[in-house]
DRENNU-313452 format. One record per residue (C-alpha): residue in one letter; z negated, y, x negated. Coordinates in steps of 0.5 Angstrom, whole numbers, plus 500, padded with zeros to 3 digits. Layout:
BEGIN
AZYX;...
***
This chain:
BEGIN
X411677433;X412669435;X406665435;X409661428;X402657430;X403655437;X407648436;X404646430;X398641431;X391643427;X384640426;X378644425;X375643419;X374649415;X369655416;X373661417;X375667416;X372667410;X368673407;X373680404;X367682399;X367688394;X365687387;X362694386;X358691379;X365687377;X369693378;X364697373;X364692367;X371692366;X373700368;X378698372;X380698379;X377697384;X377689385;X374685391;X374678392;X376674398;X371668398;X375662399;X370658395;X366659402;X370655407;X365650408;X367643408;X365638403;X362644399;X368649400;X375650396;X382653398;X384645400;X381644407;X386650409;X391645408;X387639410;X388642418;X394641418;X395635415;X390631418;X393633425;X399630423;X396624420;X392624426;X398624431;X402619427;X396614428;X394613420;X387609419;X388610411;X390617407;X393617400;X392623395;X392623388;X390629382;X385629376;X378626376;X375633377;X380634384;X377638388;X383637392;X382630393;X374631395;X375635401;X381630402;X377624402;X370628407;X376630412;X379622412;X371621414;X370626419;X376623423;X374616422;X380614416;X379611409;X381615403;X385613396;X385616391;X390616385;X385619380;X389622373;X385620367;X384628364;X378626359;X375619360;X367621358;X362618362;X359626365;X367627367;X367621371;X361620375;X358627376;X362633379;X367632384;X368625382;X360623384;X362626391;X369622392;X364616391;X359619395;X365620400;X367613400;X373614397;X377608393;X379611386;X385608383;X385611376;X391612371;X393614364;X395622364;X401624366;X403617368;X407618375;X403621381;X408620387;X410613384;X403611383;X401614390;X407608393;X406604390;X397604393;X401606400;X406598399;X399595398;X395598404;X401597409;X401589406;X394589409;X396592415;X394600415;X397605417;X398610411;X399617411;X400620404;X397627403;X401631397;X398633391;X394638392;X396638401;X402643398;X408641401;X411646407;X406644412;X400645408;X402651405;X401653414;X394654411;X395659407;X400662412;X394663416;X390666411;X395671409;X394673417;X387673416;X386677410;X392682413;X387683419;X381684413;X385689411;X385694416;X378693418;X376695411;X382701411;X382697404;X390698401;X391693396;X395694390;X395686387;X392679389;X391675384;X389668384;X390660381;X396658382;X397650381;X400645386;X404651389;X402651397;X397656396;X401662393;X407660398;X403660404;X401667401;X407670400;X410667407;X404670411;X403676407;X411677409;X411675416;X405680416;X409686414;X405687407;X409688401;X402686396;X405683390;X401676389;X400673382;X399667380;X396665374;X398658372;X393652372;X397646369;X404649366;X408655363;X410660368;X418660369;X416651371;X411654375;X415660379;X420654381;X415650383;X412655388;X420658389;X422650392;X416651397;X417658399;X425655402;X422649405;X416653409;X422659410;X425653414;X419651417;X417658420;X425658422;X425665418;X429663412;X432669411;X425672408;X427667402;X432672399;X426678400;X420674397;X418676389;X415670386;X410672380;X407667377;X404668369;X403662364;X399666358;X393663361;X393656361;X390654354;X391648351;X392645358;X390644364;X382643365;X381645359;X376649357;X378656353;X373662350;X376667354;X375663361;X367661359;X367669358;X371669365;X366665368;X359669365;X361677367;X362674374;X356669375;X352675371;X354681375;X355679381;X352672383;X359668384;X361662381;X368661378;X371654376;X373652369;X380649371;X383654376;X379660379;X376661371;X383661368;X385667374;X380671372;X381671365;X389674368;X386678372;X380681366;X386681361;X391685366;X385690366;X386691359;X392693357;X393697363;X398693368;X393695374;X392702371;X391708377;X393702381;X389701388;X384694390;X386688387;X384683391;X382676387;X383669391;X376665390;X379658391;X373654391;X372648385;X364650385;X363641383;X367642377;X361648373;X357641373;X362637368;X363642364;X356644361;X359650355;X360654361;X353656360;X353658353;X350657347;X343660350;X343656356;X336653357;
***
């Protein structure tokens, strides 16, 4: 296979390969098939996440282009945006940030990943929920060119056609994961927001010779909006790959019955989620992406969509920060 690779500048950032591990203990409180996590919460930098895949191909590009400032956007709680704001410093550029006001408590905006954008040095630019990102994102990219800096956007969660290469790459690292584990997966199943992550996957995984179904449990939209969303990136990545044929090849699987009342907020079923993990296996999950997956992958368990199916693998994207503004994850008798 051609190295898709070789002329596709990347920085080193994150912390890889990541862990493929079983959850022998996890897999026994549900009754279900065997189920193993791939640790992408333990990609290292900036506290770890599924981003920072993304952020090497993107920061490669910002690098060559000479930019001296970043612009990215998302909510308060963006784990996209911390480890956006860490790579800009690491490689000697400031960060902006359009931050969408999800809540607007005290505890949402100063702790989490919100405390650790300030600590990156990170310049917020908060706006009103669903007010326009991309606009808004201009419109800061107009004023820091009038002063003279050289802007490079990053999209909203890294997820256009380069940074979806970061889970291109991953798909290539767990297929190699695979056979070292002689593990033979009948499903992967992870969050699915911004797009790029499923995308990558989808691509990787292809370019691999694996045919695993990939479900992507939506975060923030119903699943027919979110399966466009993710079907727009696959063409344009199809075309930066130069296999656009594999387009017409690709299932995009996407199931909007876990999002709750909306995106970040929180429902019984993720709190539930979030605890039979932590409790049985010493993991951390999100509230906003992970959390809301597992409750997808804890309720297909039940009624039987993996019955006598092989290993499911869960997508752990990282999003640690966030547990700290959202304390009823605990439960009512936390300490």
């Amino acid at each position: 296979m051609v190295d898709i690779f070789s002329n596709t500048p990347r920085v080193t950032l994150a912390h890889t390969p990541t862990p493929l591990e079983a959850l022998p203990n996890f897999t026994k409180a549900l009754g279900g098939p065997d189920i193993w996590i791939k640790r992408d919460d333990c990609t290292g930098f900036a506290l770890g996440g599924n981003k920072v895949r993304k952020l090497e191909f993107l920061m490669a590009e910002a690098q060559a282009k000479g930019a001296t400032v970043i612009v990215t956007a998302g909510g308060t709680q963006s784990n996209h945006v911390r480890q956006t704001a860490a790579a800009a410093v690491r490689l000697g550029m400031k960060c902006h940030a359009v931050l969408e006001r999800v809540r607007t408590d005290d505890l949402y905006e100063t702790n989490g990943n919100a405390l650790l954008d300030y600590l990156f040095g990170a310049i917020p630019h908060f706006v009103e929920k669903d007010a326009d990102m991309d606009a808004a994102m201009s419109s800061v990219d107009a004023e820091l060119t009038a002063e003279g800096e050289t802007v490079y956007i990053v999209p909203i969660g890294g997820s256009n056609a380069l940074g979806s290469m970061g889970y291109v790459a991953c798909a290539m690292e767990l297929a190699q994961q695979f056979r070292e584990n002689n593990v033979h997966p009948s499903a992967i199943v992870h969050a699915s927001g911004s797009a790029g992550t499923q995308a990558g996957l989808l691509i990787g995984l292809s370019l691999a010779g694996l045919e695993i179904p990939v479900i992507g449990m939506c975060v923030s939209r119903a699943g027919e909006a979110q399966r466009k969303k993710v079907t727009s990136l696959i063409e344009s990545l199809t075309s930066l790959v130069k296999r656009p044929d594999l387009k017409s090849v690709i299932d995009v699987i996407c199931d909007g019955a876990y999002v709750g009342p909306g995106y970040g907020i929180e429902t019984p079923e993720m709190i539930a989620a979030i605890q039979l993990l932590a409790r049985t296996e010493g993991i951390f999950l999100d509230p906003v992406y992970t959390g809301k997956a597992m409750v997808g992958l804890v309720d297909y368990v039940k009624i039987g969509k993996f019955d006598n199916a092989g290993p499911v693998i869960f997508l752990h994207t990282g999003g640690t920060p966030a547990l700290f503004v959202y304390p009823s994850v605990a439960g009512d008798d936390h300490i």
